[in-house]
N, C-alpha and C positions, 0 to 999 in steps of 0.2 A: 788967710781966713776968708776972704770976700773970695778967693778961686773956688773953694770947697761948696760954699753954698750950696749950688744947682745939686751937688750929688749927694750931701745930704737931704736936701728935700727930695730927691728922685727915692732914695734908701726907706724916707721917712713914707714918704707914698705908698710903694711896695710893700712893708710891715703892715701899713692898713690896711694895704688891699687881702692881706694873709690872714689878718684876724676877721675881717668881715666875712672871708669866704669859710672860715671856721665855727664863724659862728652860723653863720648859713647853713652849713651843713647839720648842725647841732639843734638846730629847730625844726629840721623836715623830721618828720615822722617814719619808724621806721616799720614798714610792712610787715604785720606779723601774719601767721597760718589762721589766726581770727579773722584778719581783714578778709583775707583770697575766700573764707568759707560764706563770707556774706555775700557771694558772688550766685549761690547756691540759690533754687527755688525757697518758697515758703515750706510746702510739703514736706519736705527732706530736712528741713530745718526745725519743723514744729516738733512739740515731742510727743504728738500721736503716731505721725508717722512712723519717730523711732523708736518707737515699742517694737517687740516682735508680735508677728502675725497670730491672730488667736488661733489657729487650726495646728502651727508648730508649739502656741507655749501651753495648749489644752491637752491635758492628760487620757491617753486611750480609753474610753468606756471599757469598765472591769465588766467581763462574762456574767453573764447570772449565773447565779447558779442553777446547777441541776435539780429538777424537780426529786423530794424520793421516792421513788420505785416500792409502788404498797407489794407486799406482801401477797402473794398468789395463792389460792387455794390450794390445794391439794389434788392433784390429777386424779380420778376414781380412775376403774375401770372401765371399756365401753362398755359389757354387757357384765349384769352381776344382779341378784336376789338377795333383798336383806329383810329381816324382820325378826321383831322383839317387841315385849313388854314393855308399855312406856313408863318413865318413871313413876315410882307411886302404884303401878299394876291398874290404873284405872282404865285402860284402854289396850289396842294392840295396833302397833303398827308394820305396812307389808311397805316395801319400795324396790321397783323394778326398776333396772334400767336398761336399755337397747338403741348402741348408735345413739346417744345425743337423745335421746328422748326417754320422758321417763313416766312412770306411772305408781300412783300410792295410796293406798287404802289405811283407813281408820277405824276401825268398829271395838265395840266392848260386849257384842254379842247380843245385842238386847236395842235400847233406843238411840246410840249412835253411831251414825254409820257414814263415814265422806268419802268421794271419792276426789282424786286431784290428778292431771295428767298435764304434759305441757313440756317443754327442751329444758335438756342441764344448762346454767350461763358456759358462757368462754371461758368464764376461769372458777370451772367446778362448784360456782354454786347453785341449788336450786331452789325459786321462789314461785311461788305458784297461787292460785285462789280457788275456792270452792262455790258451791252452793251455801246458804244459810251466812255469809260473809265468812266461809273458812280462809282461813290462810297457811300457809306454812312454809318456812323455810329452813333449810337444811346445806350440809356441806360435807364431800368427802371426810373421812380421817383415814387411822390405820385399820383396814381393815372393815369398815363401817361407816355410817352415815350418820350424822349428829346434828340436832336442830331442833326446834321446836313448832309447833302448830295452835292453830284455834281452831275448834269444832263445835261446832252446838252450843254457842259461849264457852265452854270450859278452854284454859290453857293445859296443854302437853309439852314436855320435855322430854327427848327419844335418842338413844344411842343403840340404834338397830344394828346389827351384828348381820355378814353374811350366812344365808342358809346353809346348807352342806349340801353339795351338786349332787350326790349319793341318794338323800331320800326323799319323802312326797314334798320336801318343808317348802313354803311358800305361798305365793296368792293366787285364789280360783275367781271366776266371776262366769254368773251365768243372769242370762235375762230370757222372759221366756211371757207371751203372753195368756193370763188368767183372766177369765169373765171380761175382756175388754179392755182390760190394764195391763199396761207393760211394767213386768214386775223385774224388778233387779236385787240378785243376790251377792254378798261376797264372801268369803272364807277366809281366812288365813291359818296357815297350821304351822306350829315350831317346831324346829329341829327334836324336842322330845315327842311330838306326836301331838300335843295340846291343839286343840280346835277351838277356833273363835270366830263366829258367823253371825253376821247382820243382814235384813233385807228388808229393802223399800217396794211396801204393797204397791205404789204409784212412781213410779220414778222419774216420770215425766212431769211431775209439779214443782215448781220453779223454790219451794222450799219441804222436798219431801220429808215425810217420816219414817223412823224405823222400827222395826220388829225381831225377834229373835229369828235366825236363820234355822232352817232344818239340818239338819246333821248334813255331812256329805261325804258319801262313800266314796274314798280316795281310788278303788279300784275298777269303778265302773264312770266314776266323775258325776255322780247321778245325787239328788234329793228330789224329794216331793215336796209340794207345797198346795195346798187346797183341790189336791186331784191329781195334781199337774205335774209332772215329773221335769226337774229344772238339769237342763245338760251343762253340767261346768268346764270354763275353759280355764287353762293354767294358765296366767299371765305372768309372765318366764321373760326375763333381761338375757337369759342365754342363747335361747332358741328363737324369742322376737313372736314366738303366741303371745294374742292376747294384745298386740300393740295396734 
């Protein structure tokens, strides 16, 4: 028993040195992918950073849309004569047109009498202004010109019809000077032959008046007026007289 001693206590030492170094072990900590990431900047850690970038998580601006495309007049013809009764028979309207430019009388044969000249728009309509604060605007259709005016205060509504290329039908105008006045006549004659003439004794007065026009003999182009024989011209959308 006294021989064994030393090597039991040598066995006994050993065993404790076994369990210390187990337990040693058992109390360090052991590294985990949390610990290695706090190695990491702030930036890369905060979670502004990790957000994604607003330019990848912002949605494409959607297109506008298209504006819509209004509705275009109606193409007239470039050169073409039209004229008719305006609604109601109170008046008579002539409308030339030649190249882009156009030209339009109003008379009722007696005390009113406008005249309106000035380009079609770009997209076939035509607005224009007078003497006496006339006005009037109009727009292709089929066949014809449709729109309404003011003359001598009264309103018009007109769906003038083309003439027929065939006979006298359409608008004359002649100016001619009397006693020192430049007098201005106009005509309009319809496809049936009907005659409707107005004329301004002064027409150089910034709000003239009118009078009943003298007849006008379609085959010489001639009327008299106070002596004075008035030369009519045909103002023609086909031929571009008169413009």
């Amino acid at each position: 028993m006294t021989r064994n001693t030393p090597l039991i206590t040598l066995l006994t030492g050993a065993a404790l040195g076994v369990v210390l170094l187990i337990a040693s072990m058992l109390q360090t900590p052991i590294k985990t992918s949390a610990s290695y990431g706090s190695t990491a900047s702030p930036s890369a850690a905060s979670p502004a950073s990790s957000a994604p970038a607003s330019s990848a998580s912002s949605p494409a601006p959607a297109s506008a849309p298209a504006s819509p495309t209004a509705t275009p007049y109606a193409a007239g013809p470039a050169r073409a004569n039209y004229a008719s009764k305006v609604e109601g028979g109170g008046a008579t309207i002539a409308i030339s047109v030649h190249d882009g430019q156009v030209v339009v009388y109003i008379c009722n044969g007696s005390t009113l009498d406008e005249w309106f000249s000035g380009p079609v728009s770009s997209n076939g309509k035509v607005t224009l202004t007078g003497k006496n604060n006339a006005t009037l605007d109009a727009a292709y259709g089929a066949g014809q010109m449709t729109g309404d005016a003011t003359a001598h205060g009264t309103d018009f509504n007109f769906s003038a019809g083309a003439v027929s290329k065939s006979s006298g039908a359409g608008l004359y105008r002649a100016t001619a000077d009397v006693d020192g006045t430049t007098v201005k006549a106009g005509w309009i004659v319809l496809d049936d032959g009907t005659q409707i003439g107005s004329l301004e004794p002064d027409s150089t007065s910034a709000a003239p008046s009118a009078v009943a026009a003298p007849r006008l003999d379609l085959t010489s182009r001639t009327a008299t007026y106070k002596g004075t024989v008035l030369h009519a011209v045909r103002v023609s959308g086909v031929t571009g007289s008169g413009f």
